[in-house]
Every structure is written in C-alpha cells, then in structure tokens.
C-alpha positions as CSV (number, residue, x, y, z in Angstrom):
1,X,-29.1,-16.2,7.8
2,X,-27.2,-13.6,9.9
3,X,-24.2,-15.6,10.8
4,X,-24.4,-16.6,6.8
5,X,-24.3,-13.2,5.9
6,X,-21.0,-12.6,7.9
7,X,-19.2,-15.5,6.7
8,X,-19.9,-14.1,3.1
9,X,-18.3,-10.7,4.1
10,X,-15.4,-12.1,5.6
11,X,-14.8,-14.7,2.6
12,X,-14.5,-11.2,0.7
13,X,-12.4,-10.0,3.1
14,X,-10.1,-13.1,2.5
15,X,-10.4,-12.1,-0.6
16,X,-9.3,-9.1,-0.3
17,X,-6.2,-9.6,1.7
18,X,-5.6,-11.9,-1.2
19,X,-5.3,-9.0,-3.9
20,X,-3.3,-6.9,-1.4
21,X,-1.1,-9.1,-0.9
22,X,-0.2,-9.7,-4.6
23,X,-0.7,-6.1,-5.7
24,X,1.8,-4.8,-3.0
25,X,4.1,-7.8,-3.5
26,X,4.4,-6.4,-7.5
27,X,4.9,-2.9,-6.4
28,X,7.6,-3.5,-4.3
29,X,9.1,-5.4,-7.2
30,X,8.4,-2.5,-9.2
31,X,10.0,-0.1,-7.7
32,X,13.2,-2.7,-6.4
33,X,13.5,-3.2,-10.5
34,X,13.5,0.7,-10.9
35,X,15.5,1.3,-7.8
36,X,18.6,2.6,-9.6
37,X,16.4,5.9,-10.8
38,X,14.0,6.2,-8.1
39,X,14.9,8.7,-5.0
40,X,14.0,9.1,-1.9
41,X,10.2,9.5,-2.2
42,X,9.8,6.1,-3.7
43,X,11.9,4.6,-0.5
44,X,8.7,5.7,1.2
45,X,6.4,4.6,-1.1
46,X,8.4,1.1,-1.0
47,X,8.3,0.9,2.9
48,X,4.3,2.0,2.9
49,X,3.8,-0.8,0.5
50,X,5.6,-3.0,3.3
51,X,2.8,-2.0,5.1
52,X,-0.1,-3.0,3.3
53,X,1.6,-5.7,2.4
54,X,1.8,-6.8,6.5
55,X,-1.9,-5.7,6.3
56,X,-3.3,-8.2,4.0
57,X,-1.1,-10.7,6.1
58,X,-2.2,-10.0,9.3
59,X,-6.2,-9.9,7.5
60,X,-5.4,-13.3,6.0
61,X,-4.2,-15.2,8.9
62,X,-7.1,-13.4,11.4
63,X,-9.7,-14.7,9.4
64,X,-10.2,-18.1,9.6
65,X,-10.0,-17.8,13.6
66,X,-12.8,-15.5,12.9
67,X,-15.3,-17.8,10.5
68,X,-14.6,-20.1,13.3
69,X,-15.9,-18.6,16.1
70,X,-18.9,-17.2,13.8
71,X,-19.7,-20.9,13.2
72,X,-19.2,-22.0,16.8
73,X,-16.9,-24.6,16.5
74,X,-14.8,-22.9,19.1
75,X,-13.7,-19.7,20.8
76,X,-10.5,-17.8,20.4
77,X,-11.5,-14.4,22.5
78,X,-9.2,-13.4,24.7
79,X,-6.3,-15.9,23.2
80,X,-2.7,-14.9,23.1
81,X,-2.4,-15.4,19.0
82,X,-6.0,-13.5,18.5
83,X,-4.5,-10.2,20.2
84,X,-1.1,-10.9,18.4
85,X,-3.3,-10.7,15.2
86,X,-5.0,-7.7,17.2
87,X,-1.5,-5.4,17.5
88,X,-0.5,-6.5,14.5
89,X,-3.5,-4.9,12.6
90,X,-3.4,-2.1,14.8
91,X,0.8,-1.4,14.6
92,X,0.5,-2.0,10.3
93,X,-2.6,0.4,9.6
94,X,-1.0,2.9,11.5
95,X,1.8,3.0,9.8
96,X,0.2,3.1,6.7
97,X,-0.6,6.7,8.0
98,X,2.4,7.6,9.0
99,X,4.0,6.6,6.0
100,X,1.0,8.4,4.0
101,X,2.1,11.3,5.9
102,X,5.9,11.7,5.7
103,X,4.8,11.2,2.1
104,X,2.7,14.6,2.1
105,X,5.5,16.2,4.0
106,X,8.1,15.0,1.3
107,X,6.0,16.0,-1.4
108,X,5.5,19.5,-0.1
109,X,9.1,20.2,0.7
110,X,10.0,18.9,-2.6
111,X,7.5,21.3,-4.4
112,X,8.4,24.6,-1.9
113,X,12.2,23.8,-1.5
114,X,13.4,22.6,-4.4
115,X,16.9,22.8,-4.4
116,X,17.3,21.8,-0.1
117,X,15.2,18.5,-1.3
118,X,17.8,18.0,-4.3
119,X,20.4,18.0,-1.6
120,X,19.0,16.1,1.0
121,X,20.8,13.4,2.1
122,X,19.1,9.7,2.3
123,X,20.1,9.4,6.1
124,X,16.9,11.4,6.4
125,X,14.6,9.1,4.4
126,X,16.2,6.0,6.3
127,X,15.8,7.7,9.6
128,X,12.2,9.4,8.8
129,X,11.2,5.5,8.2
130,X,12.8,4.2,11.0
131,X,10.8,7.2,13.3
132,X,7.7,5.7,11.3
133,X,7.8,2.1,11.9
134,X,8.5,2.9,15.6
135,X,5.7,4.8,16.2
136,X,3.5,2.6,14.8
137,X,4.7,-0.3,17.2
138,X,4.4,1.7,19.7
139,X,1.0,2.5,19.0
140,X,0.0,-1.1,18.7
141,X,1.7,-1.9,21.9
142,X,-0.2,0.7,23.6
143,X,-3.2,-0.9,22.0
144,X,-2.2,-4.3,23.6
145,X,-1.9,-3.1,26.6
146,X,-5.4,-1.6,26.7
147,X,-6.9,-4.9,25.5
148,X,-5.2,-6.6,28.7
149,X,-6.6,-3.6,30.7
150,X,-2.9,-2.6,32.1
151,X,-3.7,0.5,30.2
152,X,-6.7,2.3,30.7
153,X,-8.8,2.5,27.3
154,X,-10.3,6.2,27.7
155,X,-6.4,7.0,27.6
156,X,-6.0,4.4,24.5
157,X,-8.3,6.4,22.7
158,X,-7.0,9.8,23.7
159,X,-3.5,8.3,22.5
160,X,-5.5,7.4,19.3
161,X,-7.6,10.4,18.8
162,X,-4.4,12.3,19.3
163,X,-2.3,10.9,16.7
164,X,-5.0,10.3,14.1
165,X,-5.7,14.4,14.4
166,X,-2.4,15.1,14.0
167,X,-1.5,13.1,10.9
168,X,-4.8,14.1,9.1
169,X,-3.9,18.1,9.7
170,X,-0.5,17.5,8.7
171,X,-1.5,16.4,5.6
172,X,-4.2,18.5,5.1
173,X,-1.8,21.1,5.4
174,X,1.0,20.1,3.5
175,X,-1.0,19.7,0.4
176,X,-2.8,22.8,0.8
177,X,0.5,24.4,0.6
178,X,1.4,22.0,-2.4
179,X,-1.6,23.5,-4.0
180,X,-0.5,27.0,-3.3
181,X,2.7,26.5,-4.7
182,X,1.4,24.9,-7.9
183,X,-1.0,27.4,-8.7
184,X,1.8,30.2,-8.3
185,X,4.4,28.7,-9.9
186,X,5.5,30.2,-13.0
187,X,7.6,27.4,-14.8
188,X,11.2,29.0,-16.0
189,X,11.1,28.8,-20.2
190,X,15.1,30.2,-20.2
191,X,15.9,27.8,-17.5
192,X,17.9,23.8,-18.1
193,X,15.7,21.8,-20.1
194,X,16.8,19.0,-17.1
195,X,15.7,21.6,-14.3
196,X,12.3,22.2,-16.0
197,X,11.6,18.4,-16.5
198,X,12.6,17.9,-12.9
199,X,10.2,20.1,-12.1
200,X,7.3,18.6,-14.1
201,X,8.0,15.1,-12.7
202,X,7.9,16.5,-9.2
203,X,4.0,18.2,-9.9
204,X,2.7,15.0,-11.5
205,X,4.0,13.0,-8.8
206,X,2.7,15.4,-6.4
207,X,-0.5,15.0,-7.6
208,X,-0.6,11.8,-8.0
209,X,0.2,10.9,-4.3
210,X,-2.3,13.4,-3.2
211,X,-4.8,11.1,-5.5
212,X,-3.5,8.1,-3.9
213,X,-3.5,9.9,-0.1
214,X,-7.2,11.2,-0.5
215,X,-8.3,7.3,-1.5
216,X,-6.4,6.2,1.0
217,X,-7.7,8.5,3.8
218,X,-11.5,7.8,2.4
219,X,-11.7,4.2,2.8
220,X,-9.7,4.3,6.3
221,X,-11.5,7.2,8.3
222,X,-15.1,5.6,7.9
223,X,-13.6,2.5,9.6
224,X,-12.4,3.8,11.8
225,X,-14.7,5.7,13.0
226,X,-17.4,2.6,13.0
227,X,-14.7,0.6,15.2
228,X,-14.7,4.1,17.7
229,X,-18.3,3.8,18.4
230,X,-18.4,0.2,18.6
231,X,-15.4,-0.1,21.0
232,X,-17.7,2.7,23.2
233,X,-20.8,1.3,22.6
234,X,-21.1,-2.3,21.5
235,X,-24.7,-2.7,20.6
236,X,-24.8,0.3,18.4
237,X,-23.0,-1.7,15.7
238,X,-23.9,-4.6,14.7
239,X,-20.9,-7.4,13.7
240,X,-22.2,-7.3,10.2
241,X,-22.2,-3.6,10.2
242,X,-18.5,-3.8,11.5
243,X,-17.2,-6.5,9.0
244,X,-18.5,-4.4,6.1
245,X,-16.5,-1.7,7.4
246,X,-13.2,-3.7,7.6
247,X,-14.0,-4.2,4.0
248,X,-13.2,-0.5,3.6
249,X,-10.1,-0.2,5.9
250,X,-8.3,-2.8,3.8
251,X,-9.6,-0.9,0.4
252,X,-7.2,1.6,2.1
253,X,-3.8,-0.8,1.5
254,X,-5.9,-2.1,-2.0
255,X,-6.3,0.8,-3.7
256,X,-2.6,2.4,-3.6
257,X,-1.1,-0.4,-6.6
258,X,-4.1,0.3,-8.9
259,X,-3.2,3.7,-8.6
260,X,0.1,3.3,-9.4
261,X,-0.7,1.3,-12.2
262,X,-2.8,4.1,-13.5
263,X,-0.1,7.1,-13.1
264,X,2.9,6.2,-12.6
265,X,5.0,5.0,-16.2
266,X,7.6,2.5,-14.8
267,X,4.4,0.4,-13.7
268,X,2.8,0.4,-17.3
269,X,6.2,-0.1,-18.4
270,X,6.8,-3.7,-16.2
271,X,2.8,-4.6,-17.5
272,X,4.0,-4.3,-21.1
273,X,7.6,-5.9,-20.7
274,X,5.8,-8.8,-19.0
275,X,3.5,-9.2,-21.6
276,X,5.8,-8.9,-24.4
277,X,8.1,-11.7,-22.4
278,X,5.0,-13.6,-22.4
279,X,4.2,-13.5,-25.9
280,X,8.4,-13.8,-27.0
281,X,8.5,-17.3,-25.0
282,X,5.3,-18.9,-26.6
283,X,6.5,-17.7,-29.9
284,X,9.1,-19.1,-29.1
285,X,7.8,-22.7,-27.8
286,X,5.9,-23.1,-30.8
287,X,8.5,-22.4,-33.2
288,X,11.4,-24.2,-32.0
289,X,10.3,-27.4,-30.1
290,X,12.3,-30.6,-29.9
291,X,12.2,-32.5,-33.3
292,X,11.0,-29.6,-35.3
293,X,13.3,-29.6,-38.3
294,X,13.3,-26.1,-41.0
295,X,13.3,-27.0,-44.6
296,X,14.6,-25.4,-47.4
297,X,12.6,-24.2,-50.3
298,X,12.8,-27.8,-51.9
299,X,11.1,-29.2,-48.7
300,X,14.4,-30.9,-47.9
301,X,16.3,-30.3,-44.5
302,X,19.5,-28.6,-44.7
303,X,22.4,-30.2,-45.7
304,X,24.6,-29.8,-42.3
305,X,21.3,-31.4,-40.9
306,X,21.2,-34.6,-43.0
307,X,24.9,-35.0,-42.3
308,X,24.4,-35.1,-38.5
C-alpha cells in the first residue's frame, strides 16, 4: 500500500512534467512570435522558460528509472545516467533562480532608472544569461561531485546555502525597492503620451513578474528545504513525504505560463488567434469540400460550371 502510494505520486509527477513541458514549449513560441516588439526582459523570460522547459525533461526521463526501483525490478543507485539525471535537475532548477533573479534586478532598474534601462545595450542581457546558465552548471557540477564524494557534502551545502541566500535577498530587495518606487511615483500628465504608456507597461509588468517570482519562490523553497533535512537526516523524511514535495518544486516551472496566460495580452492574444484559426478552417472544410457544387437561386449550377 506504501510503495502503491508512491507510484501514484510519481505518475502525477509524470504528469506534471508533461504540462511543463507543453506550457513552456507555447511560451517560448509566444514570445519567438512576438519577438520583433519584445525587449530585453522578455529575453529572460524566454531563457527561464528554457529552463523549466529542461526541468520537465529531466522530471520526465528520471521517472520511469524511479517507478522501477520502487517496484523492484531492478536498481539504478549509484548508475552513471541516474546522477546525469541527478545534475541535470540540480544545474536546471537553479537556474530557474537565477534567471528569476536577474529578472527582479531588471525589473527594478527598469522602474528606478528609466532612461539608463532605455539605453541599455542587449550585449548585457546576452551576457547576464550567459553568467546565468554558467552558474547554474557549475552548481550542478559541484553537486556531482559531492554525490561521488570528491567533494565534501558539508561544503556542497555551504555552496548551496550560500547561493540560495543570496538570490532570495537579492530579490527580496530589489522589489522592495520596486515597491518604493511605485508608491512614490507621481506619473507626468504634461509629459509624451509614448513616455507615460512606457511607463504604465513597465508597472504592470513589474507587478506581474513579482506575482510570478513570489509563486515561483513558494512552491520551490518548501522543497527544498524537505530535500535539506532529508539529505542530513534520512529517516526523518519519509520517500512519500519527499515525492510529494517534488510535486511542489516542479509547480515552480508549472505555474510561470498560467501566469502569463493570465496577465500578459500577447498570450490571450495567440489563445484567441488560435481559436479563431480553428474555427476559420472548419468553416471552411464544411463549406467547400470536394464535389460540393453552389446553386443559383433556380437550384441550377452556374453556367461556367455546366460548361466545364
């Protein structure tokens, strides 16, 4: 009943990795559709999809291995493509993080320097995600390393603790200054109609990535903080306890395009073009298919017609 239990959890999990996988798939078309009119805060937004994306992957190729070993049919610890999978997971979800917060950065220099974040040139959005996809290897590599033991695992987690401090104060920070400056802002009424729009966009998309950071950050830090205490102490969590948990850390990469979906207009605008193609190609189907001929209003077909 146990063991059925878990097999239940990490069919959902499958599952899961399923929906990421196809939601992150369409918002990376979104924005590639839109790219002509997006700037340089929807590169990141692309490249953190990217990750989630990698995420689901990485959840949906693990999983098997794991219903296997749950039903004892064989044993893949300590195999070379299980701790693949391992750095993988570990390398993606942390740059998830990362990206979340070069996205809070952005967001507040966009808000507190407007006109320097105008100007800024898109070397610095390439090179902020190539700094971010770095890391994050090198954090799963590290996390390789300690599963091998070449790399002592109290110094893993310091590595670990470390980082995951710094990001979550760095975006703590940046969108209490975000709030600050939103709250003290006065908008100009004499100033460009363009400027003051500009303006607009930039608070609702402010808020709206702080929306999708806080989900993000909710779902990931309880996981987190379950695979801590089980890594230190292994029979304080129980595997069911810890595959419910992984349930939440891939909410983390789940929740992002039903945001999107929610507050962002080019992504309501791609749901209603797709479903207006839809509707134009059936309409279509069923009123032109082969052999169909139109009458006149004396129920005879037109003369061109009975010529040919």
């Amino acid at each position: 009943m146990y063991n059925t239990a878990i097999i239940v959890v990490q069919f959902v999990a499958t599952l899961e990795s399923l929906i990421i996988i196809v939601g992150n798939i369409f918002t990376i078309f979104v924005f590639w559709k839109h790219r002509n009119r997006l700037k340089g805060t929807f590169f990141l937004l692309i490249n953190l999809a990217v990750a989630d994306l990698f995420i689901g992957f990485t959840e949906l190729a693990s999983g098997p291995f794991k219903i296997l070993e749950l039903l004892e049919k064989t044993s893949f610890n300590g195999a070379l493509h299980q701790n693949i999978l391992t750095l993988c997971q570990v390398a993606f979800s942390f740059a998830s993080v990362f990206f979340l917060t070069l996205i809070s950065l952005e967001r507040a220099y966009a808000l507190i320097w407007p006109l320097r974040h105008r100007a800024s040139p898109s070397k610095a959005y390439i090179y902020s995600a190539t700094f971010a996809w770095g890391a994050a290897i090198f954090t799963g590599t590290l996390a390789l390393l300690a599963v091998y033991h070449i790399l002592d695992f109290f110094h893993w987690m310091l590595v670990f603790g470390s980082v995951l401090a710094s990001c979550l104060v760095t975006i703590c920070v940046s969108y209490l200054a975000i709030r600050a400056r939103l709250n003290c802002r006065v908008p100009p009424i004499d100033g460009p109609q363009n400027r003051r729009n500009e303006q607009l966009k930039n608070a609702k998309l402010s808020r709206t990535l702080f929306i999708m950071i806080t989900a993000s950050l909710v779902f990931w830090i309880p996981s987190i903080v379950v695979y801590c205490i089980q890594y230190r102490c292994s029979k304080c969590v129980s595997l069911l306890l810890l595959r419910i948990f992984n349930l939440f850390r891939l909410a983390n990469s789940l929740v992002n395009p039903i945001i999107y979906s929610f507050r962002i207009p080019m992504f309501r605008e791609t749901f209603k073009a797709v479903k207006l193609r839809k509707q134009s190609k059936k309409y279509t189907i069923n009123n032109y298919t082969p052999g169909n001929v139109i009458e006149d209003s004396n129920g005879t077909a037109p003369s061109f017609l009975q010529r040919c």
